[in-house]
C-alpha positions in Angstrom: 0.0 0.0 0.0 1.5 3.0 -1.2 2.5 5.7 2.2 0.0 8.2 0.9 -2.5 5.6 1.1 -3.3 4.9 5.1 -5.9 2.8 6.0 -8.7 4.4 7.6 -9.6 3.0 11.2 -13.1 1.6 11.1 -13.2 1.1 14.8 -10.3 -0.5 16.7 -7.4 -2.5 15.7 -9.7 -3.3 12.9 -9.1 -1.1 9.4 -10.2 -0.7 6.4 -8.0 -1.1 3.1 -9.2 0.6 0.1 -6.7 -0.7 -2.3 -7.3 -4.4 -1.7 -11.0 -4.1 -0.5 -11.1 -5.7 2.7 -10.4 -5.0 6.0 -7.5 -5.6 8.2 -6.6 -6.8 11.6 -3.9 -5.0 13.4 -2.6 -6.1 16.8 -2.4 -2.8 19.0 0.1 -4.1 21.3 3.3 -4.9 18.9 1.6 -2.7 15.7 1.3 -5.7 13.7 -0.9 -7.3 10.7 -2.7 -10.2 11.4 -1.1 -12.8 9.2 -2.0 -15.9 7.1 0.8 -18.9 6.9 2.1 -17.8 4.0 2.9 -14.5 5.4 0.8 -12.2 3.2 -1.7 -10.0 5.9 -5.5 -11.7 5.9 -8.3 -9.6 4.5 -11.5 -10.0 5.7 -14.4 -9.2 3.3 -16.7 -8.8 6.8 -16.1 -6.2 9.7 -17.9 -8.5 12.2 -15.8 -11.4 11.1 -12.2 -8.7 11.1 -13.8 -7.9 14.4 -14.1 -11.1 16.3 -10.1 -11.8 14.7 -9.5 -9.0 16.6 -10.9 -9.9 19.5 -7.9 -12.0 20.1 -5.4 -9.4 20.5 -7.8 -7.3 22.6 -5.7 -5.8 25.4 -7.8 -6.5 28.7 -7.7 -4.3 32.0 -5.9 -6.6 34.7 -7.4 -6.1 38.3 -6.0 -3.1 40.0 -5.2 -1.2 36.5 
């Protein structure tokens, strides 16, 4: 994607990418893409289903935070 080109954020670690058409799955904590084996980053042609994927990475409040 070309630097001029930023995803915009469509809630979350969860983004949208014009070029490809999909949205994207970003994990907050170490900034990265959600990947699939073969190292290309997974599109997902769903928000709920980019959504739950994100879910994972989530960063949860531990007790006393």
């Amino acid at each position: 994607m070309p630097h001029g080109q930023v995803p915009r954020l469509h809630g979350y670690g969860v983004r949208w990418d014009a070029e490809a058409r999909c949205y994207r799955v970003l994990n907050e904590v170490t900034r990265e893409w959600l990947r699939q084996p073969t190292g290309e980053p997974k599109g997902f042609s769903s928000f709920s289903v980019a959504y739950s994927a994100w879910r994972a990475f989530e960063v949860h409040k531990r007790p006393g935070e």
